[in-house]
MISE-26806 format. One record per residue (C-alpha): x, y, z negated; residue in three letters. Coordinates in steps of 0.25 Angstrom, whole numbers. Layout:
# MISE-26806
ATOM       X       Y       Z   residu
ATOM       X       Y       Z      ALA
...
//
This chain:
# MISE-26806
ATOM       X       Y       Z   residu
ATOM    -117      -5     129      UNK
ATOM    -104      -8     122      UNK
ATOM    -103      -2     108      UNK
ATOM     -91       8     105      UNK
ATOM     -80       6      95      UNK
ATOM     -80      15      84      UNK
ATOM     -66      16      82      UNK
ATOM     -66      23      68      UNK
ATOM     -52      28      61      UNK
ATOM     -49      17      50      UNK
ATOM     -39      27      42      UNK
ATOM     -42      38      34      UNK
ATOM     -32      51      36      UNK
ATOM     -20      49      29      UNK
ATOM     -18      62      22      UNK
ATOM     -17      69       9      UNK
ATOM     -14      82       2      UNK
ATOM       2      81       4      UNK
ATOM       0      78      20      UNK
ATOM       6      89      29      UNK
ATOM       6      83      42      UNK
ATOM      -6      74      48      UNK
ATOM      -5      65      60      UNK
ATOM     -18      64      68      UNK
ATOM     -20      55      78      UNK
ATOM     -35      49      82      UNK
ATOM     -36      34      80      UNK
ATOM     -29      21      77      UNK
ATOM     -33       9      87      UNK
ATOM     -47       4      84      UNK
ATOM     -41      -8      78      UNK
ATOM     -38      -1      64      UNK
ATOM     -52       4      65      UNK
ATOM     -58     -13      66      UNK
ATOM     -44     -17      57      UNK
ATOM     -42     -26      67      UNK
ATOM     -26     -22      67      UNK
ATOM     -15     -29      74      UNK
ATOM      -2     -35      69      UNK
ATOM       7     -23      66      UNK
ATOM      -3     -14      65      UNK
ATOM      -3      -4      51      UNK
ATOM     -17      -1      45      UNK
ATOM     -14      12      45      UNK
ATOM     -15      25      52      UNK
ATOM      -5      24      68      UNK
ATOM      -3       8      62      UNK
ATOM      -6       2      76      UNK
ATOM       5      -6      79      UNK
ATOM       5       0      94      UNK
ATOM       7      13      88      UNK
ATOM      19      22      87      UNK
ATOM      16      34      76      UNK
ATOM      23      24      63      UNK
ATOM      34      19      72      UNK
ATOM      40      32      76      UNK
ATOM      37      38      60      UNK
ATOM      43      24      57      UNK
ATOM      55      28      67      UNK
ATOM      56      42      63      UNK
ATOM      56      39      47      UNK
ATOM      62      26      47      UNK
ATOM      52      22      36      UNK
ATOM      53       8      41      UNK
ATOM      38       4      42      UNK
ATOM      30      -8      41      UNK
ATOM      22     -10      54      UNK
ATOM      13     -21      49      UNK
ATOM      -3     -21      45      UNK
ATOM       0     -20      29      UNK
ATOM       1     -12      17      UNK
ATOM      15      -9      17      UNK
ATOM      14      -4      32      UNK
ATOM       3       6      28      UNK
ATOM       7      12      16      UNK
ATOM      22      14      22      UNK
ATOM      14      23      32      UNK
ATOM       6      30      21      UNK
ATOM      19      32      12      UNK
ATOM      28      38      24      UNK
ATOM      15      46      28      UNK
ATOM      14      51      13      UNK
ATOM      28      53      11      UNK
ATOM      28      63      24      UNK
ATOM      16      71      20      UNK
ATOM       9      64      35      UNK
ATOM      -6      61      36      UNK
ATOM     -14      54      47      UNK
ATOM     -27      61      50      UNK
ATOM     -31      54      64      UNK
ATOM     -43      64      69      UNK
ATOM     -52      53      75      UNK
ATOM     -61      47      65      UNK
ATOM     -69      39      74      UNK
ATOM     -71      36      90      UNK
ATOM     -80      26      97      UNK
ATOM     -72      18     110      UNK
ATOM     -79      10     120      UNK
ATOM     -65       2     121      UNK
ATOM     -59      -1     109      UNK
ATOM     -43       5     110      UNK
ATOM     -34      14     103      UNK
ATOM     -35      25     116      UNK
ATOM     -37      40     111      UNK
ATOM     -46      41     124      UNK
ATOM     -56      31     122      UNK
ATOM     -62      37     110      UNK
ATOM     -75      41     109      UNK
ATOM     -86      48     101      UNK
ATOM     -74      53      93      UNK
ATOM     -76      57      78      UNK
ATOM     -64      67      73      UNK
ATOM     -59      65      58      UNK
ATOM     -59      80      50      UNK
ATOM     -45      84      53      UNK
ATOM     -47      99      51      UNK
ATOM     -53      93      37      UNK
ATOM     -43      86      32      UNK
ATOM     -31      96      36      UNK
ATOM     -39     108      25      UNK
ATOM     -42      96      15      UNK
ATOM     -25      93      17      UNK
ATOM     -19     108      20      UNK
ATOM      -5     103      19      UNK
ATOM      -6      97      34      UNK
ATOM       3     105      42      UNK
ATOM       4      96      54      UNK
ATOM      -4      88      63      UNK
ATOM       2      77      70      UNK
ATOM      -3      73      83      UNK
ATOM      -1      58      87      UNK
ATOM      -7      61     101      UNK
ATOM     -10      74     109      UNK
ATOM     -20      82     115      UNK
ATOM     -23      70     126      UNK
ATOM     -39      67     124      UNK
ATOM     -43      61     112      UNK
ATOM     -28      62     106      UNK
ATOM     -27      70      93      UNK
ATOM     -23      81      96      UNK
ATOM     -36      82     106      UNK
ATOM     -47      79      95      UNK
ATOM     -40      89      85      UNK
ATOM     -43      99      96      UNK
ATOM     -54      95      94      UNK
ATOM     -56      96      80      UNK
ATOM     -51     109      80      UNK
ATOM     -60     114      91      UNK
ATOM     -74     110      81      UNK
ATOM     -68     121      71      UNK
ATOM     -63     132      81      UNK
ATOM     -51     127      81      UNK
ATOM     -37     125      91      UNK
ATOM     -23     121      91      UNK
ATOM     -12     133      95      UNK
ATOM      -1     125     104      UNK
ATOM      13     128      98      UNK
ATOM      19     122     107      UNK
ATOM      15     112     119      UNK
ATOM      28     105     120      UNK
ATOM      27      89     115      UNK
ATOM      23      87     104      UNK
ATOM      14      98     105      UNK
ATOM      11     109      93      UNK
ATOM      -1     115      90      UNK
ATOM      -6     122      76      UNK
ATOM     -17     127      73      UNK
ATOM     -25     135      59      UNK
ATOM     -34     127      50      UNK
ATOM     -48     132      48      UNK
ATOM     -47     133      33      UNK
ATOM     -34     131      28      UNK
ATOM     -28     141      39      UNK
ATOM     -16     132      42      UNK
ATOM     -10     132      54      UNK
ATOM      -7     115      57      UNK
ATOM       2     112      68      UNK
ATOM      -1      99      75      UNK
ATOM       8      93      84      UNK
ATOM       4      82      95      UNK
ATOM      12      70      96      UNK
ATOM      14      61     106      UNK
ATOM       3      49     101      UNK
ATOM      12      39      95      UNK
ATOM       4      28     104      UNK
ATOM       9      18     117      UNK
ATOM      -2      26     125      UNK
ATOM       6      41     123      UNK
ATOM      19      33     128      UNK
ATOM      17      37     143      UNK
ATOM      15      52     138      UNK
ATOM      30      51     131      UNK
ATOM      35      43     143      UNK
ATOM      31      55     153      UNK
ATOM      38      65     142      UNK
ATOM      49      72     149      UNK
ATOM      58      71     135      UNK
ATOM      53      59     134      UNK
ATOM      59      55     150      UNK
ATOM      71      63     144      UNK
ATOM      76      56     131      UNK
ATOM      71      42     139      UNK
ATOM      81      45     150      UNK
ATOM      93      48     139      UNK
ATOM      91      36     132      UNK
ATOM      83      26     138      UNK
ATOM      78      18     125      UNK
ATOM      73      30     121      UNK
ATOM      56      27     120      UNK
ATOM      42      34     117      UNK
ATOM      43      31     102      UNK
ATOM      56      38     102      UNK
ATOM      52      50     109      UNK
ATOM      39      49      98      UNK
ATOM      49      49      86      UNK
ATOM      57      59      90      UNK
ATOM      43      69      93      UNK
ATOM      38      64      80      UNK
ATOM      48      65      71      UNK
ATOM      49      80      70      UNK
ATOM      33      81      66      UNK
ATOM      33      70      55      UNK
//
């Protein structure tokens, strides 16, 4: 019987006393977890070179960032981060996969990090950011999840794209919106392709791309 990989988060949550709004996602390709990176990659949280989240904050911000495996690549992400009071708190701590991939669905055995924990240990989070939805195994799904162990849901505000839910903390009584972005991945270009805003904006200006479409959703949440 062929042993599982134990694809284990190699980043702590990037978060701290100032942060206000918290990206959550589930977990950066198994290569970050062995350190077996690939030219271009950042050793850092979304810093797969095949991934979209730093281009478009890149695009949106015009912070001009390295994408490099070095130093200076990271802490450019950590001092923007800082700067806009964004942490990183990916909710999957650890999952075993029979074939070793980046796909959301192919986890198994699935360990979920505190989040609840760590938003009464930092009560200035007002926001949870989403990079994927409600789609099995996607974020949004497992902080469902999460919730449902402590008696807990999400009140929809509003169903339209991005979606917008909030709901109260247990202890601090604070009621955190979240907000479900579309997954700043190659995988979720299909799901923006078959978008009718998408199909709209595509047809006035044909250069127009996913990316695009992403940055413009993005950048009135970050």
């Amino acid at each position: 019987m062929q042993k599982k990989f134990q694809h284990t988060h190699p980043y702590e949550p990037f978060i701290d006393e100032f942060t206000e709004k918290l990206i959550v996602g589930t977990l950066p390709p198994p290569r970050f977890t062995t350190g077996d990176l690939k030219a271009g990659d950042v050793n850092f949280c979304y810093g797969s070179r095949d991934g979209q989240l730093w281009p478009i904050l890149d695009k949106i911000f015009n912070l001009n960032l390295k994408f490099e495996t070095s130093k200076e690549a990271i802490d450019q992400r950590k001092n923007f981060l800082r700067e806009r009071q964004i942490g990183i708190c990916d909710i999957v701590a650890s999952a075993e996969r029979e074939k070793i991939d980046a796909s959301d669905i192919g986890m198994q055995n699935i360990e979920l990090r505190d989040v609840l924990g760590y938003l009464e240990k930092y009560p200035k989070v007002h926001t949870i950011l989403f990079t994927g939805g409600n789609s099995k195994n996607g974020p949004e799904y497992f902080f469902r999840k999460h919730l449902k162990e402590h008696g807990l849901m999400l009140n929809r505000v509003t169903n339209d794209v991005p979606r917008n839910h909030n709901f109260t903390h247990p202890v601090t009584n604070k009621v955190i919106r979240t907000i479900s972005l579309i997954a700043p991945s190659g995988a979720a270009n299909r799901a923006v392709g078959s978008l009718d805003s998408y199909k709209r904006m595509k047809k006035e200006n044909p250069k127009f791309n996913t990316v695009d479409f992403r940055v413009l959703q993005y950048q009135g949440y970050f």
